[in-house]
C-alpha positions as CSV (number, residue, x, y, z in Angstrom):
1,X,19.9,27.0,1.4
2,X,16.6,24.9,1.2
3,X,16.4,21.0,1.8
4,X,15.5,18.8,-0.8
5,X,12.7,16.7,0.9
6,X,13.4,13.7,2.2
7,X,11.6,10.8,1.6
8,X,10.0,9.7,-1.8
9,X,6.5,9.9,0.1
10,X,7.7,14.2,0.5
11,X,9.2,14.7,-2.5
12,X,6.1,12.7,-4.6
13,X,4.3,15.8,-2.4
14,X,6.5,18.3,-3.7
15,X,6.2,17.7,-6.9
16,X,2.2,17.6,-6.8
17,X,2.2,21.0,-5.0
18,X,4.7,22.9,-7.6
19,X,4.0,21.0,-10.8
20,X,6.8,19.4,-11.3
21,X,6.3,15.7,-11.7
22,X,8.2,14.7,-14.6
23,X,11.2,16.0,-12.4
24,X,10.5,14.0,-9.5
25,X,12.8,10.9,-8.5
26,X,10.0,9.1,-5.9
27,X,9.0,6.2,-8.1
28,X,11.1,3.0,-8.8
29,X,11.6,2.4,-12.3
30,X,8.9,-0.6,-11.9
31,X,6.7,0.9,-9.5
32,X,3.0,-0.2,-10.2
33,X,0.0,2.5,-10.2
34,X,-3.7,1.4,-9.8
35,X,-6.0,4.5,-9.9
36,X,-9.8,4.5,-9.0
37,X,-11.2,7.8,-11.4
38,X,-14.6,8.5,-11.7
39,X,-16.5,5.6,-13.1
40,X,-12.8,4.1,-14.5
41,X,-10.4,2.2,-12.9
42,X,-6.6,1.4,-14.8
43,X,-3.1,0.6,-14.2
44,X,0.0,2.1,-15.1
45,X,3.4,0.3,-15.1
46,X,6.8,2.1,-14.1
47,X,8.0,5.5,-13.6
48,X,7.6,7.2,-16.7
49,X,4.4,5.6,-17.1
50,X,3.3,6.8,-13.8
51,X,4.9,10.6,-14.5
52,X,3.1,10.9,-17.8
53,X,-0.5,10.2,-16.0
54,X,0.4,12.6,-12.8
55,X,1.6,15.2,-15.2
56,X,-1.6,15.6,-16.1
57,X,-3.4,15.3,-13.1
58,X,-1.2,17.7,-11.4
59,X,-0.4,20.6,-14.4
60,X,-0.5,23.4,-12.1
61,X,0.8,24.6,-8.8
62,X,-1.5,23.5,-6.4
63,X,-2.1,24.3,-2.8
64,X,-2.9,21.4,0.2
65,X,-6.4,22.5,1.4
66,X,-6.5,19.4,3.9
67,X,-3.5,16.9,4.2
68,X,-3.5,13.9,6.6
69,X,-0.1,11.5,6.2
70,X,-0.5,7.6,8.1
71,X,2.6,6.1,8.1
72,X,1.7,2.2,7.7
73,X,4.4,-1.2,7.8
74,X,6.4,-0.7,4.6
75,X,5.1,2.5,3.2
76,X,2.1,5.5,3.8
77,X,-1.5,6.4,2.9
78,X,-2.1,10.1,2.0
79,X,-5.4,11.9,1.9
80,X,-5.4,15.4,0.8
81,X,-8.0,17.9,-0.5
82,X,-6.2,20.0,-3.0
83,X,-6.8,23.0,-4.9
84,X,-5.3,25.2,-7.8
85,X,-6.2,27.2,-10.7
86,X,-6.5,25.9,-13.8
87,X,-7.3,28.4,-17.1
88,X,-8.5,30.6,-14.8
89,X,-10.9,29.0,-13.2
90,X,-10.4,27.6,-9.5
91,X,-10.7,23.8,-8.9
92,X,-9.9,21.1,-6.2
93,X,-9.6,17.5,-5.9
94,X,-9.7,14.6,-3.3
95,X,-7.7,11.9,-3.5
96,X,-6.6,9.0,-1.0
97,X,-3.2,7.3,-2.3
98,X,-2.1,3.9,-0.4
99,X,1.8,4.1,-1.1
100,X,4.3,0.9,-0.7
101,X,8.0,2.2,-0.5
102,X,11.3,0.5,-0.9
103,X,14.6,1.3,-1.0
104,X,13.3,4.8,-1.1
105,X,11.5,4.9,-4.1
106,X,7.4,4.5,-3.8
107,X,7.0,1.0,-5.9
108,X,3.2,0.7,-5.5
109,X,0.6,3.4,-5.5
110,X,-3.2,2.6,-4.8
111,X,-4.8,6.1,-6.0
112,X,-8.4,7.2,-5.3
113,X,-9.6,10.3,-6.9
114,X,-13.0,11.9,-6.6
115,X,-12.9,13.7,-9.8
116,X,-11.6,17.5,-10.7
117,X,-14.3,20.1,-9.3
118,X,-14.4,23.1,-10.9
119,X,-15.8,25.9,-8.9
120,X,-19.0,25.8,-10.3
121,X,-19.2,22.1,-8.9
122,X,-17.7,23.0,-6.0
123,X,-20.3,25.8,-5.1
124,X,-23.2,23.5,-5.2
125,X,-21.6,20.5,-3.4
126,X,-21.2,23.3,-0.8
127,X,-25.0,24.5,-1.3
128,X,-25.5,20.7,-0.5
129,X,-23.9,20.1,2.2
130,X,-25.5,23.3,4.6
């Protein structure tokens, strides 16, 4: 029998990696999101509010390329490098997420995302970096 995971910080992980965020029960029904985007910055106010904009950014199973976990007073900060496939065409993401938990719901979320790379992008960021 597999384990559920067991803290919101794992099961908000979870449901990144498999797609499945309008099933996941890790945000507090007035958690508070503030995401950095490309050029854009916004807010977004309680869980269903927070599921319909991670829905999005997480459609499709996705793998963790890198993924670093610092647990801090009163919640974590994640930094992953992750990568799927999306309409055939590969594509990764970096993001940096600042989360506040209580009661064991996450009830803050301070996202940083770098963009969506497709692989195009992704080839001559690596072209750049040798």
């Amino acid at each position: 029998m597999t384990e559920s995971p067991s803290t919101a910080v794992d099961r908000f992980l979870a449901a990144v990696s498999s797609a499945s965020i309008r099933d996941c029960d890790a945000w507090s029904d007035d958690a508070i999101l503030d995401a950095t985007v490309p050029n854009w910055r916004f807010h977004r106010r309680g869980a269903a509010e927070i599921k319909d904009t991670f829905a999005g950014w997480f459609a499709d199973p996705a793998q963790f390329e890198e993924l670093e976990r610092f647990p801090v007073e009163g919640g974590e900060i994640v930094r992953y490098l992750l990568s799927w496939t999306e309409k055939g065409v590969p594509h990764t993401a970096h993001h940096l997420h600042q989360l506040r938990v209580k009661n064991d719901r996450i009830v803050a979320d301070v996202a940083m995302c770098g963009g969506r790379w497709p692989a195009s992008l992704m080839a001559e960021m690596e072209a750049a970096d040798a």
